[in-house]
N, C-alpha and C positions, 0 to 999 in steps of 0.2 A: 905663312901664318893664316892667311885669310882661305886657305885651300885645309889647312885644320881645324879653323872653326862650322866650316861646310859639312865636313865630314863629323862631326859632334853634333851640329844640328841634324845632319841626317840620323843617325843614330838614335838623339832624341826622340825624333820623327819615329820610327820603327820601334824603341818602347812603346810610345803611347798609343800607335797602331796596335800594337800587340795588346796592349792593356785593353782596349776598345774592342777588338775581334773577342779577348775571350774574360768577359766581365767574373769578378770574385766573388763568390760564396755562391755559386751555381754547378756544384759538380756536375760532370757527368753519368749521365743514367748509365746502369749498367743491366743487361739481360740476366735474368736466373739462371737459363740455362748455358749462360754462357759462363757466368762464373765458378757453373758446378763445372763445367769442361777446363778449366783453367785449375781446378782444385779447388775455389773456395764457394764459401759456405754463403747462398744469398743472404740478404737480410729484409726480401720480400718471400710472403707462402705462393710457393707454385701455381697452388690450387686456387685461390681467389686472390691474391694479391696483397694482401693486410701486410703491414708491420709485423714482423717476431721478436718479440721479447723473450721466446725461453725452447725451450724442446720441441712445442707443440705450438700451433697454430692458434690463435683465441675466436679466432674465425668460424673457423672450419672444423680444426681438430688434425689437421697434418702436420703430420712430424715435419720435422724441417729435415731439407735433404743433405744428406753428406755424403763424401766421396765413399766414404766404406760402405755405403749402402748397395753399391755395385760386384762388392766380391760376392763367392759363391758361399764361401762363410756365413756371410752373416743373411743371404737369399735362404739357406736353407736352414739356421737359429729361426729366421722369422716364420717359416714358412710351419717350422715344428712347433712354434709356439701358437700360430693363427690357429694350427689343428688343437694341439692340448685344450686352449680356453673354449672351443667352439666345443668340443666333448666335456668338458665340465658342466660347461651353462646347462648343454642337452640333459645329462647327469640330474643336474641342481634340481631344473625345470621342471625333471621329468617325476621326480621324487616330492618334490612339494604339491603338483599337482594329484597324486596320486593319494598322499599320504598326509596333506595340511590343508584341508574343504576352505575354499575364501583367502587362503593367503596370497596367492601371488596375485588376486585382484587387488588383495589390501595395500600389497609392496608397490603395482603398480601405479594405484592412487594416489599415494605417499610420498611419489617421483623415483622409488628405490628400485630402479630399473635396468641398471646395466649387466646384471648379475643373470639375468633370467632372458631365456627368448620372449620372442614380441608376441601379445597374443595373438595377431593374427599371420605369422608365421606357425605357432605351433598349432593353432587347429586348424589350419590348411595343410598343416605337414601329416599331422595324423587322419585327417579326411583321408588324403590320398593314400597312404597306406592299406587306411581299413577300405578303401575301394577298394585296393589290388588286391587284399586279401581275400575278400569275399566276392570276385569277378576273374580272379586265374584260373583259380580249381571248379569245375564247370558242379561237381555233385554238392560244394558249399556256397555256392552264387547266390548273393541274395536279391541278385539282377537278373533275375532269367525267365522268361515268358514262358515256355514251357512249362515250368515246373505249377504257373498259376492255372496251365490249361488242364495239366493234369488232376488239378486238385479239386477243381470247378466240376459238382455235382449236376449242373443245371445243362453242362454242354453250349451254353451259349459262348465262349468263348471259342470253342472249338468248331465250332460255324462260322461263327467269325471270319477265322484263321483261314478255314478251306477257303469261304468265298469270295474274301482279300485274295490268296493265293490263285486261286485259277484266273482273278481278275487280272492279275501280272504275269501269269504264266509261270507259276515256281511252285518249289516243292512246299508243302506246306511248314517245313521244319527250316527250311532255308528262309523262308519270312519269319517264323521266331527268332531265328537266329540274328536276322538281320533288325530286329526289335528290339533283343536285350540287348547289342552292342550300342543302337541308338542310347537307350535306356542308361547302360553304366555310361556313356559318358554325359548325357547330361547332370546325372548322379554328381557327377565330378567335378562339375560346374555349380552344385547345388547351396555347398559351404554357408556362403554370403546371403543366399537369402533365408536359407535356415537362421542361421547367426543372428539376421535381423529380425525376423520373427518372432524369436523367443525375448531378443530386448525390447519386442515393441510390448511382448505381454509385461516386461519385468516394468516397463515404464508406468503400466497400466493398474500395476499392483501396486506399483508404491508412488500413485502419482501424487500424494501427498507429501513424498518425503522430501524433495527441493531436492533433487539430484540431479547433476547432468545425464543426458540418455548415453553419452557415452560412457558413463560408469556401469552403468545397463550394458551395453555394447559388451563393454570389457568381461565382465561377469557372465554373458550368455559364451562369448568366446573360450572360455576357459572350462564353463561345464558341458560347453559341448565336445573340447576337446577330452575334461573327463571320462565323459560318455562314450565316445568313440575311441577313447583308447583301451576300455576295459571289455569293449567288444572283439575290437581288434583282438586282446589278450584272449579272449575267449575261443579264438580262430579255432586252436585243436581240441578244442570238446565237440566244438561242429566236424572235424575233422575226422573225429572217432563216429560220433553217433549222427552227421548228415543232418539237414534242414527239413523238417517234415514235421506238419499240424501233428499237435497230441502228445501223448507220453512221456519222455523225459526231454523232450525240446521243452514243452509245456512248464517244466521245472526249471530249467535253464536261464526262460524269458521270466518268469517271476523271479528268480533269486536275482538276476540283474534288474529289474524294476525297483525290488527291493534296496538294491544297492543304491543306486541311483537317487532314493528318498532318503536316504540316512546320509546320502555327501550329499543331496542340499537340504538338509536342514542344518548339518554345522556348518554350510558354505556362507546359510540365508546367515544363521547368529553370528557369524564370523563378519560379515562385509557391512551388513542392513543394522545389527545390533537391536534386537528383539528379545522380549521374553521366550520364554520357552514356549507359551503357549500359541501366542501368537507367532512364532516360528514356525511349531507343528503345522499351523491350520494355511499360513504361508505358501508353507513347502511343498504339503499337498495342493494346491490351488498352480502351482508353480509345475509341478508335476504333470498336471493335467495341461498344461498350456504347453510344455514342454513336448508330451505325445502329441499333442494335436498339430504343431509347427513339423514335429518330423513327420507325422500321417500325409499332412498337404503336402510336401517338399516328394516323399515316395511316390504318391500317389498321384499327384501332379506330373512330377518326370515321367513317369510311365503313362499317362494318357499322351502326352505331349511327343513322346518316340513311336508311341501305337500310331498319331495322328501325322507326321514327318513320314511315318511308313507308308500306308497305308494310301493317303491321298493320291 
């Protein structure tokens, strides 16, 4: 009898051990990726750790992971759909900016943003474009020292070039060469401060209108991607008739100036919301601040490759 209740008390003993070793309403943590290894589904996000409540992360934006996420099924559904929407946007982007002066600054303002690329993804995408466009094909370069020596009546460049040259020992054509490649890539590099130059004149123009400068920002990014994509588009008219002062180059660079004033005047009355009149007189002021930001950003990089050279 007294050898059964020993053993009942021990037992006692060993619940309440037990209860004490592992206390109630403390579960155990479990790893994410341990439970995807196991088949199930966390109920933390991978990526930052939040709570999920539903498909998607409220965090982050990450999908929650599941096991089917590992076939080759559903790798290559995704993979066809990441491509489809990313050709859309470009599509959308590419069409509104071309063909609607001020809207996807409006959209962007607006917060209606998911739909279109970023502004400063798409005019760093078309910069680089129109560099390679007009820096592959050595007769349409609008990067090439040469072409300035040849065209300079005065011959001072072309002294220049000799007396640099024999000062390093090279051929003279091998230090322009080694000038325009400085030249396009700083070109390349150029984007950003152009970009901000023309928002600094947009600030400067409407510095009555209580805007943020990054409405400005947005605005010059979008018509400088204008800009440079209708040049780019212009690649094979240079292609036929060549980059050279005078004649129907002459006609070329006015009908694209032209353009250029007519999408920002509907760009100005589409974002800024102006009379017409003072639109017009806007546009042009806006125009002129617009050449002189690309004149320095040109003219600039090429003193600055002459000066990397040269020294």
């Amino acid at each position: 009898m007294a050898s059964a209740m020993k053993v009942s008390e021990d037992i006692i003993e060993g619940g309440m051990g037990a209860v004490r070793a592992e206390p109630a309403g403390e579960p155990t943590a479990v790893e994410p990726d341990v439970a995807m290894c196991d088949g199930e589904v966390s109920s933390s996000c991978p990526n930052c750790g939040e709570e999920l409540a539903g498909e998607y992360c409220h965090g982050c934006g990450e999908k929650r992971p599941e096991a089917r996420d590992l076939t080759v099924r559903h790798f290559v559904q995704d993979a066809a759909k990441e491509l489809t929407s990313l050709d859309s946007k470009l599509f959308r982007t590419l069409l509104a900016l071309l063909f609607r002066p001020g809207f996807l600054t409006l959209e962007w303002i607006r917060g209606r943003r998911g739909h279109y690329l970023k502004p400063l993804n798409l005019c760093l995408g078309i910069f680089a474009v129109g560099i390679f466009a007009y820096s592959a094909y050595k007769p349409v370069s609008m990067y090439d020292m040469s072409k300035i020596v040849e065209q300079d009546k005065t011959g001072v460049f072309k002294e220049m070039i000799n007396r640099q040259a024999a000062k390093k020992r090279m051929e003279p054509q091998a230090l322009l060469d080694e000038i325009s490649e400085k030249w396009q890539r700083f070109m390349s590099v150029s984007p950003l401060v152009f970009v901000v130059s023309f928002a600094l004149v947009l600030q400067f123009v409407f510095v009555l209108s209580r805007r943020y400068f990054v409405e400005h920002l947005v605005f010059s990014m979008h018509f400088v991607s204008f800009s440079m994509l209708t040049v780019t588009l212009m690649w094979p008219i240079y292609f036929l008739i060549g980059i050279k002062p005078g004649g129907i180059n002459m006609v070329v660079a006015v009908f694209k100036w032209l353009l250029d004033i007519v999408y920002m005047f509907f760009a100005v009355r589409a974002v800024y919301r102006l009379g017409t009149a003072r639109t017009f007189i806007v546009s042009l002021l806006l125009i002129v601040g617009y050449f002189v930001s690309y004149l320095l950003v040109f003219i600039g990089s090429l003193v600055a490759a002459i000066l990397v050279v040269v020294k």
